[in-house]
Each structure stands twice: as C-alpha cells, then as structure tokens.
C-alpha positions in Angstrom: 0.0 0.0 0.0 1.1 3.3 -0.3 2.0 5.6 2.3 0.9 9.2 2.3 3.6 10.8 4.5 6.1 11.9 4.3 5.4 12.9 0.8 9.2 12.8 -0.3 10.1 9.5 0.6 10.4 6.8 -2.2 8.5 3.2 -1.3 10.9 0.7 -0.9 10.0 -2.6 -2.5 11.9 -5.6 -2.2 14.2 -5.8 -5.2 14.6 -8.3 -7.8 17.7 -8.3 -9.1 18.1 -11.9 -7.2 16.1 -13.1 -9.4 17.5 -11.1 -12.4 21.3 -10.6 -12.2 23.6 -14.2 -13.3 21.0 -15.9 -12.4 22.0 -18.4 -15.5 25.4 -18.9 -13.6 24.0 -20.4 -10.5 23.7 -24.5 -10.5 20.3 -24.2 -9.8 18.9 -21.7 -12.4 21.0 -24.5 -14.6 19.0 -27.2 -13.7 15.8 -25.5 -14.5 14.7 -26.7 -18.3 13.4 -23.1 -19.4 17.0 -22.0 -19.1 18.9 -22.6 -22.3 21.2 -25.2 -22.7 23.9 -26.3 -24.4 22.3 -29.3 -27.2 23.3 -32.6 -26.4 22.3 -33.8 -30.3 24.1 -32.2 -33.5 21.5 -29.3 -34.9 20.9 -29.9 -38.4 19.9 -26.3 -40.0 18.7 -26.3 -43.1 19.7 -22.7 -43.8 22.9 -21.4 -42.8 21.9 -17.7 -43.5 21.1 -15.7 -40.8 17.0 -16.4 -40.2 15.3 -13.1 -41.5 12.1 -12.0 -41.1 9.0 -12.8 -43.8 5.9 -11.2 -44.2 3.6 -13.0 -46.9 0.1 -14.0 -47.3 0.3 -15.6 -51.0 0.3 -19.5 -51.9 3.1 -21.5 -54.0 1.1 -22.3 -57.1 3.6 -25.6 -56.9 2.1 -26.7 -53.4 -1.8 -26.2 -53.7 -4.4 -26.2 -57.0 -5.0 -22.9 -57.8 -9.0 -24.2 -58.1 -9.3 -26.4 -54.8 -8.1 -25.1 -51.4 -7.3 -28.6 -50.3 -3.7 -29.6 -50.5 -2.1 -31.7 -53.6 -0.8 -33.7 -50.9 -3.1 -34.3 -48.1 -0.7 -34.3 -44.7 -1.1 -37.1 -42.1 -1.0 -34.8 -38.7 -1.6 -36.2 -35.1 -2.4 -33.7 -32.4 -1.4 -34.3 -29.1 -3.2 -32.5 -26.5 -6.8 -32.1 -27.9 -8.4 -29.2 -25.8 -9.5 -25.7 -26.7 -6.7 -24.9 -29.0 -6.1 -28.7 -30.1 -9.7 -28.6 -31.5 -9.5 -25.0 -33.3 -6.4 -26.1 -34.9 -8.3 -29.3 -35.8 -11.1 -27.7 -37.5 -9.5 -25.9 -40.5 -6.5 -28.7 -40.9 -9.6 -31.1 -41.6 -11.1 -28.2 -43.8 -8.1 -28.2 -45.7 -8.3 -32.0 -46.5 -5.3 -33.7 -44.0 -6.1 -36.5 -42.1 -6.0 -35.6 -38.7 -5.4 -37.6 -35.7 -6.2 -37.1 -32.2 -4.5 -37.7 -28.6 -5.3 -36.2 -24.9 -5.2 -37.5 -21.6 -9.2 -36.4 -21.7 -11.6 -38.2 -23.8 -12.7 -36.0 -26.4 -13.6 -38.8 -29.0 -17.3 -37.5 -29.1 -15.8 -33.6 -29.8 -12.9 -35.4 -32.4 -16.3 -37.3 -34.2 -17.9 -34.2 -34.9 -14.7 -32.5 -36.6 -13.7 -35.4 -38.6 -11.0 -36.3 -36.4 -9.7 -40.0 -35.7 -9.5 -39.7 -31.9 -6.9 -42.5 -29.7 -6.8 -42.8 -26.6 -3.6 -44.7 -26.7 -0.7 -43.1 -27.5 0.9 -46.2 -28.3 -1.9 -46.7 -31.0 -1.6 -43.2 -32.4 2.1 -43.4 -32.8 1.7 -46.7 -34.9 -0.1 -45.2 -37.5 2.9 -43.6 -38.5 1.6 -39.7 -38.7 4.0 -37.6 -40.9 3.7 -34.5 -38.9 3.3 -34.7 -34.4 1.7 -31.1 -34.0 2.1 -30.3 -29.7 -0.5 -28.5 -28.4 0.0 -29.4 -24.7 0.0 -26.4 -22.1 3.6 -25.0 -21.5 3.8 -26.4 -18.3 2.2 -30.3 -19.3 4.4 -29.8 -22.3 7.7 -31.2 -21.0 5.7 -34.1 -19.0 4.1 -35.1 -22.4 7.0 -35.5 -24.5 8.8 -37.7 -22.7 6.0 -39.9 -22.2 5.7 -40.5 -25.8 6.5 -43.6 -27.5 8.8 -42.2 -29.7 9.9 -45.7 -30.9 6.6 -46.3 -32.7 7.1 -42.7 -34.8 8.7 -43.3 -38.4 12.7 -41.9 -37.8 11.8 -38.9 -39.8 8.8 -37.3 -38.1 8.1 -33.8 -37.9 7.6 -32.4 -34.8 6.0 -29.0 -34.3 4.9 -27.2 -31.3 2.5 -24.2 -30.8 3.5 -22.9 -27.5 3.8 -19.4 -26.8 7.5 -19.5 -25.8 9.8 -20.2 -28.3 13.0 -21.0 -26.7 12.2 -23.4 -23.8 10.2 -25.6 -26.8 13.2 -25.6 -28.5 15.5 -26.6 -26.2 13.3 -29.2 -24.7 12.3 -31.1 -28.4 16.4 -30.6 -29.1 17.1 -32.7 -25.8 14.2 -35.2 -26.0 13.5 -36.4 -29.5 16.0 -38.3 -32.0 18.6 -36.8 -33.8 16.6 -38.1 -37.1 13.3 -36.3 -36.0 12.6 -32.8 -37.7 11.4 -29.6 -35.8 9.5 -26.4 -36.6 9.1 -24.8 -33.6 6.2 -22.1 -34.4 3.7 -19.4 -32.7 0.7 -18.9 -34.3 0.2 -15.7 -32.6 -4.1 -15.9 -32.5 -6.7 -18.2 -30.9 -10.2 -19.4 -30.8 -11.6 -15.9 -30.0 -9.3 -13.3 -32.2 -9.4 -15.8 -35.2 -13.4 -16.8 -34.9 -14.1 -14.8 -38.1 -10.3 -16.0 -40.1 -7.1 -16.1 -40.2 -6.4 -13.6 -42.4 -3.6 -11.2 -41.9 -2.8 -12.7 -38.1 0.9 -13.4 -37.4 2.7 -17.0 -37.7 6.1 -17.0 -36.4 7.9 -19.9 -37.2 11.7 -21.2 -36.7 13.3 -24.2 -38.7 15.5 -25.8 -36.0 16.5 -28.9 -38.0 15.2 -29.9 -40.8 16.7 -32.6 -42.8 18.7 -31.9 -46.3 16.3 -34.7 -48.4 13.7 -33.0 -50.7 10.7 -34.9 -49.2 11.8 -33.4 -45.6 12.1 -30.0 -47.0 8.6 -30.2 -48.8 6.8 -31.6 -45.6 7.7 -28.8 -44.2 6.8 -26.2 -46.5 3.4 -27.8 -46.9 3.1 -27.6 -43.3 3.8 -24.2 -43.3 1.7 -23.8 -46.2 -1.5 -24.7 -44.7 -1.3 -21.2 -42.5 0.2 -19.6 -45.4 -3.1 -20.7 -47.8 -5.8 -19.2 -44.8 -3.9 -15.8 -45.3 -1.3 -15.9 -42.1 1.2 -13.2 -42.3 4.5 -15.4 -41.8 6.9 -14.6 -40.3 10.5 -16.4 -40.1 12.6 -15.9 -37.1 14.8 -17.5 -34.4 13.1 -18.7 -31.0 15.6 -15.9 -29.3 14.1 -13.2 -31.4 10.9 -14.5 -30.7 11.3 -14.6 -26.8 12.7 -11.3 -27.2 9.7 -9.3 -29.0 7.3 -11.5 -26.9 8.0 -10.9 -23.2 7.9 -6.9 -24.9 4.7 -7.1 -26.8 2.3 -10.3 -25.1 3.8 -10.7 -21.6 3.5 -7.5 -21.0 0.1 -7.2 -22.6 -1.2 -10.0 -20.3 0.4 -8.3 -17.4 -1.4 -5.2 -17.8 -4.7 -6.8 -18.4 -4.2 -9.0 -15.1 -3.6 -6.3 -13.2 -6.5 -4.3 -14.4 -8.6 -7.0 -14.3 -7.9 -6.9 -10.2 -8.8 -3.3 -10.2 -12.6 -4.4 -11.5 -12.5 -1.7 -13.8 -16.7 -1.1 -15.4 -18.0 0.5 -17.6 -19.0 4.0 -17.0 -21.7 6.5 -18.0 -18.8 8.7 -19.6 -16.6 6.2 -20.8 -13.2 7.3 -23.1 -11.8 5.9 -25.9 -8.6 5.2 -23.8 -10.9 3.7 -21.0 -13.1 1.7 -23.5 -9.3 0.2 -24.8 -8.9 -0.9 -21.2 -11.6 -2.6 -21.0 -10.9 -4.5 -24.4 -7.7 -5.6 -23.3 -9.1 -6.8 -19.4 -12.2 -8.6 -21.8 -9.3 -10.4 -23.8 -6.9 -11.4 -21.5 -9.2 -12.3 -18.6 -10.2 -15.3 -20.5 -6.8 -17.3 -20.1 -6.3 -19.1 -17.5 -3.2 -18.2 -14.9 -1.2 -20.8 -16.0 -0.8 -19.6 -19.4 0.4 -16.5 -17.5 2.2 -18.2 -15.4 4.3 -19.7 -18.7 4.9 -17.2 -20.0 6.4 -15.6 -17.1 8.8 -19.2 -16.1 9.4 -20.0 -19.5 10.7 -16.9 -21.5 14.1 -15.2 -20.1 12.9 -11.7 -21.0 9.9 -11.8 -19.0 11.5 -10.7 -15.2 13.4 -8.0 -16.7 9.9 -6.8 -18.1 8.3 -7.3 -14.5 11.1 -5.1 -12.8 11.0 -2.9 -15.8 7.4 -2.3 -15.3 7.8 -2.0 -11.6 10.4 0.3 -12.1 8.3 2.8 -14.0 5.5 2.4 -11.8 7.8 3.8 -8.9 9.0 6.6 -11.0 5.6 7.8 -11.7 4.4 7.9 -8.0 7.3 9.4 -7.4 7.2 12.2 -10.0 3.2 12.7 -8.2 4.4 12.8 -4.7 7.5 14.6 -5.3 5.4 17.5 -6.9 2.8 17.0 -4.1 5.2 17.4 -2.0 6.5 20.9 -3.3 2.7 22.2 -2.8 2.8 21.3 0.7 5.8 22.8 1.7 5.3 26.0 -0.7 2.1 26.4 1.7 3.7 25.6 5.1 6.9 27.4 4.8 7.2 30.1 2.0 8.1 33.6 3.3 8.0 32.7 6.9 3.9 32.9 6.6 1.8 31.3 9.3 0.9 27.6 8.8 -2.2 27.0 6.4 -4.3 24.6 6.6 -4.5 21.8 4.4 -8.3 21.8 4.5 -9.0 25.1 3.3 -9.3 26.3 -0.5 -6.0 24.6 -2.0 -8.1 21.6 -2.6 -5.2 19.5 -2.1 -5.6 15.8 -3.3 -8.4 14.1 -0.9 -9.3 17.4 0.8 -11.6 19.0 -1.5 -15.1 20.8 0.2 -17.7 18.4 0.4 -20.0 21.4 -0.4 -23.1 19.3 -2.4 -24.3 21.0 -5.6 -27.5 19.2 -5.1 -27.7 22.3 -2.0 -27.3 24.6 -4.6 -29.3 23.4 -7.8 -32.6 25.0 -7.9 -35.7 22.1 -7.0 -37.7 24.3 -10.1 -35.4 24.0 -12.6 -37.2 22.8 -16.1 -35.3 19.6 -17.5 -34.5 20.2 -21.2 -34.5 17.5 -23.9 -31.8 17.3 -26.4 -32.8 16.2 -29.7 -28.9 15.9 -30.4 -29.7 17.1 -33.8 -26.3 18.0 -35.7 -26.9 20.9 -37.0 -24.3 23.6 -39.4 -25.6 26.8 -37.6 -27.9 28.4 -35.2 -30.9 31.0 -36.1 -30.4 34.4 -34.4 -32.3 33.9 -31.5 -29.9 30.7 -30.5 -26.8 33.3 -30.9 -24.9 33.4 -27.8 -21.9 35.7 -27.3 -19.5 33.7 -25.7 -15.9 34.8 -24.0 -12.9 32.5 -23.5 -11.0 32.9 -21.3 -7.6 30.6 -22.3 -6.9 30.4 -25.7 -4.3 27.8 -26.1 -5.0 24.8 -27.6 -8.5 23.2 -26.1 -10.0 26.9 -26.3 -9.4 27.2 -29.9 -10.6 23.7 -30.6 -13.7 24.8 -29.1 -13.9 28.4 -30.8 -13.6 27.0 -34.4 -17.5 25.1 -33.8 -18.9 27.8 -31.9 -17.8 30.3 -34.9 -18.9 28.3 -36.9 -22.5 27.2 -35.9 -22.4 31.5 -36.0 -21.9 32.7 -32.2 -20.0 35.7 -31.4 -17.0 34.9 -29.9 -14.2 36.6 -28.0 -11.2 35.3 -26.8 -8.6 36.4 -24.2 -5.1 34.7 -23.0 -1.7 35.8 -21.8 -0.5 34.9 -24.8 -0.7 36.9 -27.6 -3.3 34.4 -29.8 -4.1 37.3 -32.2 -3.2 35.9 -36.0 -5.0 32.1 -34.5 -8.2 34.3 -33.6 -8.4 36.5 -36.6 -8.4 33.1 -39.1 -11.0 31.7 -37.0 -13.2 34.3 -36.7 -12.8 35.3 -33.3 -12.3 38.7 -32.0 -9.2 38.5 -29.6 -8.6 41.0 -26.5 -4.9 41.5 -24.2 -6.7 42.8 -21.3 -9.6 41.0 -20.0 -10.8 44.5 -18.7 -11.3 45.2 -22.2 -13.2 42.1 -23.0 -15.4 41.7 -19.6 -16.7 45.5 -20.8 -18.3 43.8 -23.8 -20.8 42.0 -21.8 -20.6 38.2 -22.8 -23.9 36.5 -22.2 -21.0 32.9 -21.3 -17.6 33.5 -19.9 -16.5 29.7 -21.2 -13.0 28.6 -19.1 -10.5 26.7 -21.0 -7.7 27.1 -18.6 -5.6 24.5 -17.5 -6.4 22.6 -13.9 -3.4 24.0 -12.3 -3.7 28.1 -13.7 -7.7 28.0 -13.0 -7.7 29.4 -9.3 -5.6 32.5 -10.2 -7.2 33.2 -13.1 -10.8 33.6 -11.8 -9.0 35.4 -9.2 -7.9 37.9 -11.5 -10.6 37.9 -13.5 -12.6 41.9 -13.1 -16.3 40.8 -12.3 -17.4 44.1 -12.2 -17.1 44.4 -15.6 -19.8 41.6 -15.9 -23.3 41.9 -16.2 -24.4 40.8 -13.0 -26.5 37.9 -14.1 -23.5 36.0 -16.6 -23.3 32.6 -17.2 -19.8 30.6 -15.8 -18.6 27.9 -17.3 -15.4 24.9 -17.3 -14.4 22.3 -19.2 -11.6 21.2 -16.4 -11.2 17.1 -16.6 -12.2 17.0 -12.8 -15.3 18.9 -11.3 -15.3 19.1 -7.6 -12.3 21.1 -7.9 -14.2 24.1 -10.0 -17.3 24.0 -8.8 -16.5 24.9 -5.3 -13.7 27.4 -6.8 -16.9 28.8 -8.8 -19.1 28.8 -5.4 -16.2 30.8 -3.4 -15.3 33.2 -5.9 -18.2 34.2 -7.9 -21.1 36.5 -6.8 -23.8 34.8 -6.1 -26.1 36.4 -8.5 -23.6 35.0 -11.3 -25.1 31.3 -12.8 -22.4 28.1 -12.8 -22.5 25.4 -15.3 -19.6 23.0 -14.6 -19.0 20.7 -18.2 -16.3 18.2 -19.0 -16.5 17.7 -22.7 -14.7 14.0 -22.8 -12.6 14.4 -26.2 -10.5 16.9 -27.6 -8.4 18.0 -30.6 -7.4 14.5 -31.0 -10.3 12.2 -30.4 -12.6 14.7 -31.6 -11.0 16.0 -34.9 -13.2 13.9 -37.1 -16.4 15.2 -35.3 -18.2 15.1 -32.1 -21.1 12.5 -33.2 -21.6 9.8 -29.9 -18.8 11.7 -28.1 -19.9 12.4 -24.0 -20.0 15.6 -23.0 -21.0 16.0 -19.3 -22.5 18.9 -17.6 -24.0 19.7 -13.8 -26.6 22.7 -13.5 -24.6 23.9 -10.6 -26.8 27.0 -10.3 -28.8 28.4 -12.3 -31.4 31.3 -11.7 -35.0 30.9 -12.0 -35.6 33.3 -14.4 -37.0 31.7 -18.2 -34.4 33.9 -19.9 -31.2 32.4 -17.8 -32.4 29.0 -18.1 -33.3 29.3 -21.8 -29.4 30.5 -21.7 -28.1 27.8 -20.3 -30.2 25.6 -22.6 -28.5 27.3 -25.7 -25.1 26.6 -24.6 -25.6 23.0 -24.3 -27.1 22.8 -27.2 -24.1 23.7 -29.2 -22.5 20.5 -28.2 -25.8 18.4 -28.9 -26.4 20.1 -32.2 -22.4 18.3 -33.3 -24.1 14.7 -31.8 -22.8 14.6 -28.3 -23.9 12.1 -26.0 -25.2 14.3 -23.6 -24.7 12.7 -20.3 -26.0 15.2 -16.9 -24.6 13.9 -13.8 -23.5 15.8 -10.5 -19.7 16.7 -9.9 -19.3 14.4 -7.2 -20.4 11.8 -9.5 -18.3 12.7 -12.3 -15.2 12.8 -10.1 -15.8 9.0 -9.1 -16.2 7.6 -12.3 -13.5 9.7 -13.8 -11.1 8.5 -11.4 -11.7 5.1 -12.1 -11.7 5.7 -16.0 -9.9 8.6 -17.3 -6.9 8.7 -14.2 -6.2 5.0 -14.6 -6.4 5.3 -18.6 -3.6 7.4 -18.0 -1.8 6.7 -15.7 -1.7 3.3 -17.4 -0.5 5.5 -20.5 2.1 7.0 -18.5 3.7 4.1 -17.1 3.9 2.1 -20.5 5.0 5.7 -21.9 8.5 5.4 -19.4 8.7 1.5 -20.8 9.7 3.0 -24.2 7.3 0.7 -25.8 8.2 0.1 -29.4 6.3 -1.8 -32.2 7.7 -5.5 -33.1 7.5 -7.4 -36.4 5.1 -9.5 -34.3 2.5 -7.4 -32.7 -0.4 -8.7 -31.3 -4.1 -7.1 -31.1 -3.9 -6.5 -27.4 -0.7 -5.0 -27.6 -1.1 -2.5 -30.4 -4.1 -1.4 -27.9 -0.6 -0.5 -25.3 0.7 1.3 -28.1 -2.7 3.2 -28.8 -3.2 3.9 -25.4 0.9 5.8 -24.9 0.3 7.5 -28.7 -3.0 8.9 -26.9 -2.1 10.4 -23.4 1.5 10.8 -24.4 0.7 14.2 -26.1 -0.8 15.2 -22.7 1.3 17.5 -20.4 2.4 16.3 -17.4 0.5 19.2 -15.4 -2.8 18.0 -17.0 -2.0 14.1 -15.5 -0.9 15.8 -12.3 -4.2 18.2 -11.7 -6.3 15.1 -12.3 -4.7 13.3 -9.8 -4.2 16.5 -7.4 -7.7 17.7 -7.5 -10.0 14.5 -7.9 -10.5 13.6 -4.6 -10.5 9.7 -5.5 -7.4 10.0 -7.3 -5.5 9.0 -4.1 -7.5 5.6 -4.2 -7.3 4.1 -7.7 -3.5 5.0 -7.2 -3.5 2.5 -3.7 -5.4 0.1 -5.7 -3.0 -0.3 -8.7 -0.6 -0.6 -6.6 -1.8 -3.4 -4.4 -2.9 -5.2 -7.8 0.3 -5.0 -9.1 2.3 -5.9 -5.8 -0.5 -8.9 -5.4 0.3 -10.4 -9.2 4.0 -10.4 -8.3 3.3 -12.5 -5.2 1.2 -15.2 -7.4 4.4 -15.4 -9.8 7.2 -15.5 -8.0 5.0 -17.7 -5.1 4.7 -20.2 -7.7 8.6 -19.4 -8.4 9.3 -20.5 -5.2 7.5 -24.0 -5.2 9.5 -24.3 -8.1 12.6 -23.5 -6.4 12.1 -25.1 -3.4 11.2 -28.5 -5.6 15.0 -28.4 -7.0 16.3 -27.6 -3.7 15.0 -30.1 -1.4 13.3 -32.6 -3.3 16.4 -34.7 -3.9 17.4 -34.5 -0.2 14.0 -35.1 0.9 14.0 -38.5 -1.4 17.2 -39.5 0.2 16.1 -38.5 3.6 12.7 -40.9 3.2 15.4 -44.2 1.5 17.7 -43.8 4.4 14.5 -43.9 6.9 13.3 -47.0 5.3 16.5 -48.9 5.1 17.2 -48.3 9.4 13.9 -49.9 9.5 14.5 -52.6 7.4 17.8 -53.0 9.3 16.8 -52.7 12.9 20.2 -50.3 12.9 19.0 -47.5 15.3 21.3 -45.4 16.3 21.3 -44.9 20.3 19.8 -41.7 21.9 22.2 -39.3 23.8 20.4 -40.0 26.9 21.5 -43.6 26.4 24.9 -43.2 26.8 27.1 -42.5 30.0 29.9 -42.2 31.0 32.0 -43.3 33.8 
C-alpha cells in the first residue's frame, strides 16, 4: 500500500535483481529446463543464412491447385493435447483435406467425431499409425511431461515435430534434448486463438523457426506444406529464431497480459462517460481475462525476458508515484513554509488531493429548474435567436478547438489569453482581447473557461467581475469537477449562474467530429428566471447540435467515475510511456491497444496528468489500488517461483532422507539416543 507521508520518501519494495542478475550462472537456475542449454544432439539447420524475417500472405502455385483449397498432398497430422486450442487447430487442418489424428489424456472422442477427427486414446496406437507430422498443443507447463511420455519408438525416424506454445525457446531446447537426432522440428507461434481468429485467419501473425530440418527433398517439402496450410488461410508469416521471438514476446504479449491481469484486479466497469482510452482498457481486461493463470504463469517461467519486463514495469511504476508525490510534495511545503507565513491549513481552499469541500451542488441546484430534452440534432448553424456571445478565457489549444464550432455554428466569440493568440483568432473568426478588462466590458452573455487545472484558481481570481453583467453565465471544461465547482461557489457573486461541463474528447479524439462523443454537464446553479435558463439551454445545445452524448450527472459523480476511467487510462499510458514501448515485427491485437493507449495520453502535459490526480479527490484511491494489484500479481508469480525452487532444492534431499528412513527400519540399525549413553 502506499503511504501518504512523508510525501518525499520513495517506497521501498523488495528488489529483484536476485532473481534477475547471473541468475544463468547459478547451478540451480541451470537445472531449470526453461534455461537454455547447451544441445546434447548435433543441430541440423537447413539454412545457414542468418534467419530473416518474412511477411507473406500468398500460396506457391507448386504446393496447392489454384482451383481447390485442399492440399495436392493431403498431410497425415496427429495432435497431441486435444483441448481448446487442439480442436481449433483441428477444424480448419480437416477443412483443408489432412487427415487428422487425435491424442489427450481427456476423452474427447465425441468432440474429435464431430470434426472429422480420428481420436486414440492410446498413444501407443496413435504413434503406430505412423503420422508424418506430431503437432504439440499441450499447455507449457504439461508440455515437458508429455514428450517424454511419448512412445517415440513407434514414430517413423523422420517425423516432424511441431509445437505451438507461446514460448519459443524453452520448446526448443526441450524437443532438441528429448526427441532423435533423425526427428525434424519447426518450432512455431501462431500468434491468435479461438476468439481473435473466430471470423479468419487472415492477416494474423505465424512466427515460425526451422530448428532442423533434414537436407532430403521430401523433408524439405513436408515442411513447406506444413507451413503452407497457415500460409493458404492468409497468415502473415513470419521467419525468425526462438531468441528473437522470446525477445519481441516478453515486450509485446507478456506484457500485454500483465497489464490486463492487473486491471482486471482493479474491477474496472463501464462507466456512464466512458473514453476511448478507457473503452481500450476494458478490451484488453475482456481479452486477457479469459486465459487461465497458467498460461500467464508460462509465460512468465518459460521466456528469459519476462523478469526483466516485470522489474521494468515495476520500475516505471515507482518513478511515476514518485514524480506525483514529489510534486505533491512541493505544494505542501510551498504552503507551510514560503516567506515565513503562518501555517495553512491543508483543509481550506488549496483543494489538495483528498481534501476537496464536500460542499453538495445538489444544496445549490434550484428544485424548479425545467429539464430540457436534447434532440442531439447535428446541425451547421444556429438562427439568431440561439446566438450566444461567448468569451474564452484561455486560448491555447482546447480553447481554440472549441472556438472553431462555436464560430462556426455563428456565435459571437471573443477570446482572451496571456499569450498573444491574435493571427490564430483572426483566421477563426474570433475577436481576440490582451486585457480581460477590455473584453469583460463587452458583456458576454457565457464567460466559457478553458484554462488549464493547475492556472484555473488564479485566473478567476484575477478575472474583473465588475465588468460583468451581473446575471453571466460561468462555465469549465476542467477534466475534474469538484475542484471548479467549489472554486466557482467561493469566488463568484452569487447572483452570477455556474455550469460546470467536461466535454470527454479533444483536438485529437474529436478532430473527425463530435457525433456519440460524451459531453457532461452539472446545473450547478442556475437562476429561476426563463431567460437564464433558456441560456443555459442554448449553450448546451451547441454541443448536442455536433451529436454529443449528452450525459448530466452531478460533480461528485463525475469525479468518481473519472477516477476510475480517465486517471487510470492514463496513468496506465504513463507508465507504458517510461517502458519506451516500441512496435515489433510481431504485434499482437492487445498489444497495439498499449501502443494506442501511450500514442493517446503521451501528447498530454504532465501538469494536466498531475491536476487530475491532485484535485480529484479519489485519485489517491485508484493509485492505492494499482498498486496493491500489481504488488499482489507479483506475489502469485514469484509464489509459484518458489515452489518451483524449493522443488529443485530439497526434493532430492527429501527423497534421500525418506530411503535412508526406510533402510534403518528394514535393518533394525537405530542409532542410540544421547540420553542412552554414560559415561563413567
């Protein structure tokens, strides 16, 4: 858990590097079979160029009939482990025209009817029926257990073997060690399943490695037109060493699965005002969640890369919460100590993270205020009587992304900033001032905020409401809501109207239109008059006329469903941002939605990801909670680690210990207690 004082101190965490650093030089790491090791059998390449990577979709004309997509040469496969992935594989290989054969400790011979397949529950009698290709789609951890429990003796001397796991290297090693020097191996990674390939194949990765392959043509074709049957359903293929392949996968699906397990603890939902980075989240929790922790689990024990991803990820973690607290931190002491002034409190109107007022706009909202329907036409322009002269107030970015619809659905709008935005304004069509004295003397019917989080207080402060008319209309699109609507409430005169908003998109999401995008709004207060509330009616509209999913919900509410969307969205973002996350030749669905998700809150500032975790009072929370969920996965791994570790230690001794018991028994040899002997 993490501890909120003293601000400045890094959480210690128990370090890794155990684990991490020459761990291959210890006699125990040796003994593990994930590790690589040296081949005891000579390896019979059937390349000696270096293996390069392939992309391809077409089909040999010499391998299939250009008019049939069976194979020429139908393949005689047996399958050993017939579950989930056993049987999809099953389906199209039978499609296809190969005789298929079956094997699993369960019975599946009802299942293996229905697909065509000849289903043994024998090994022994599999085996004899001499199957050109033996495709492994045992588990990674059964995998090992399987293979030497095959009777290999029954197999013709020149059987191709081919596994599916997800880990390349430990496959490799282990087929190297256990089969015949005379048996071929592909080791291969067809990187899809039942539920991303339910529609095709088409386009999905297949990584594949020729470890040995003999030098006689008929070897060489069985393999091609083993390959050939994912090359024929449109695979993208892809050639590469089971190192390379390790290497790009504890990157790209390790760390995919990791993020989606740790997500999946949080119990992210969906929301009322769900992002496009939040709905990603829940895509990737939706498609990992599915697999069952061993596969996790595997993928963690059997692939080298994978710890240095777990500390890497840890790592970055720690340097975000630190980069939070550390600028915290700064806010705390700038209010306890700067210029000798007295001690503030923490409580008062800094709205410090988990201290914001608890003041209720529910107090504030008027019981007779008229619900109004939105049609959500989209619409080009307004009539006259819709117009609405509208001030900004911050015209950087957001505030011009804003200004270009409002000009041009035809309100009158003026702008002000510190910065000099005059040439932007002019080719919008907005009217631009330098001193918001100047520009409150114009009477705006809306003064709209588009400040940043951090620069809102002082600029309200600064802002010269007796310039106003006494009855304008206040309103901020800040990505937290609490946090203004007090600031509104304290500052404001009380005759002035508050409409606290949070359109949820921006220059990015939004630049291809605002159709089904959620805007949400709270009728903070608003006076009774028909002309005000037929104000505040207009304003909204603008963002119903472009299609918005207009969502009305108090600030409270907001707050707590933002924190558990839009502050983990990006503080996910930000963590896989300090991962330096790249793209690999082998990308996976789930893990272009990482890459996605860093491209989209990347481009935020880090002041924005720091005001929505400073002034959303549940911020603090979702923060505890991803850290627990991420300190609770690490316990499962490396707790199932340690059995493993503890098996090589003492389960030898243990074995001796229990013979050497047995044989005093059998011999009647027991040693005399101490208490026995005496002396003198």
């Amino acid at each position: 858990m993490i501890s909120h004082f003293p601000l400045h101190s890094s959480l210690s965490k128990p370090s890794l590097s155990l684990l991490s650093s020459s761990s291959s030089s210890l006699p125990l790491f040796q003994s593990l079979s994930f590790l690589p090791k040296t081949p005891s059998k000579p390896l019979l390449i059937h390349s000696a160029k270096p293996l390069p990577v392939k992309c391809c979709s077409t089909t040999p004309a010499s391998d299939y009939d250009q008019s049939d997509s069976r194979p020429v040469s139908p393949l005689k496969i047996a399958i050993i482990g017939f579950g989930n992935y056993g049987q999809f594989l099953a389906k199209t290989l039978v499609s296809q025209g190969h005789k298929v054969l079956a094997h699993s400790r369960s019975d599946y011979s009802h299942t293996a009817k229905k697909l065509g397949v000849y289903f043994f529950s024998n090994p022994h009698d599999l085996c004899e029926q001499h199957p050109e290709v033996i495709l492994l789609c045992t588990s990674i951890i059964s995998t090992e257990r399987v293979l030497k429990t095959l009777p290999l003796q029954r197999l013709k001397r020149s059987t191709l073997f081919v596994d599916v796991l997800s880990v390349k290297e430990f496959a490799r090693n282990l087929l190297l060690d256990v089969l015949p020097s005379d048996f071929d191996i592909i080791c291969s990674h067809p990187m899809f399943g039942p539920q991303s390939a339910k529609q095709s194949w088409k386009d999905l990765f297949f990584v594949y490695d020729k470890v040995r392959i003999g030098n006689e043509p008929s070897r060489v074709q069985r393999c091609e037109q083993f390959l050939g049957i994912f090359q024929s359903e449109g695979c993208r293929m892809v050639e590469m060493s089971c190192q390379e392949h390790d290497k790009f996968a504890a990157g790209s699906q390790f760390m995919t699965h990791t993020v989606g397990r740790v997500l999946d603890m949080l119990g992210l939902v969906s929301t009322p005002i769900n992002t496009k980075g939040y709905e990603t989240l829940l895509n990737l929790v939706e498609n990992t969640c599915g697999d069952s922790f061993d596969l996790y689990y595997g993928l963690f024990l059997y692939n080298k890369s994978a710890l240095e991803m777990v500390e890497r990820l840890d790592s970055a973690f720690d340097a975000l919460r630190n980069e939070l607290f550390g600028r915290l931190h700064q806010v705390v002491r700038k209010q306890l100590f700067e210029k000798g002034e007295k001690v503030k409190s923490l409580h008062g109107g800094s709205y410090l993270n988990g201290t914001a007022s608890a003041l209720s706009s529910n107090f504030l909202r008027s019981p007779d205020t008229i619900p109004y329907e939105f049609k959500g036409k989209i619409s080009g322009s307004v009539d006259d009587s819709s117009k609405l002269k509208i001030a900004i107030f911050g015209f950087g970015n957001f505030g011009q992304f804003l200004a270009k619809t409002l000009a041009r659905q035809g309100h009158s709008v003026l702008a002000y900033s510190r910065t000099d935005y005059r040439d932007a304004a002019q080719k919008l069509g907005v009217t631009f001032f330098s001193d918001a004295n100047d520009l409150c003397e114009e009477h705006p019917e809306v003064v709209l905020l588009c400040t940043s989080i951090l620069s809102t207080e002082k600029v309200l402060k600064s802002m010269p409401f007796q310039r106003l008319k006494r009855s304008t209309l206040f309103v901020d699109v800040l990505s937290v809501k609490e946090f203004p609507m007090n600031l509104f409430i304290q500052h404001l005169p009380p005759e002035f109207d508050i409409l606290c908003t949070h359109p949820m998109f921006g220059p990015e999401s939004g630049k291809n239109g605002w159709n089904g995008l959620p805007f949400v709004f709270d009728k903070v207060r608003i006076g009774n008059d028909e002309r005000r509330i037929a104000r505040c009616n207009r304003f909204l509209d603008i963002f119903a006329r472009e299609g918005c999913q207009m969502v009305e919900m108090t600030c409270e509410e907001h707050d707590w469903h933002a924190a558990g969307s839009q502050f983990i969205t990006h503080t996910m973002g930000r963590v896989l941002e300090k991962l330096q996350l790249g793209s690999t030749p082998i990308n996976t669905t789930g893990y272009e939605t990482l890459l996605k998700l860093v491209d989209n809150t990347s481009g935020d500032s880090f002041d924005l990801y720091y005001g929505l975790f400073m002034y959303n009072v549940n911020a603090m929370e979702q923060l505890e909670r991803m850290d627990f969920a991420f300190e609770s996965l690490k316990k499962q791994l490396f707790g199932r680690l340690h059995g493993v570790l503890r098996k090589e230690l003492f389960g030898k001794s243990q074995k001796r210990k229990v013979l050497q018991e047995v044989s005093v028994k059998q011999n009647g040899a027991l040693s005399p207690s101490p208490e026995s002997v005496k002396i003198g």
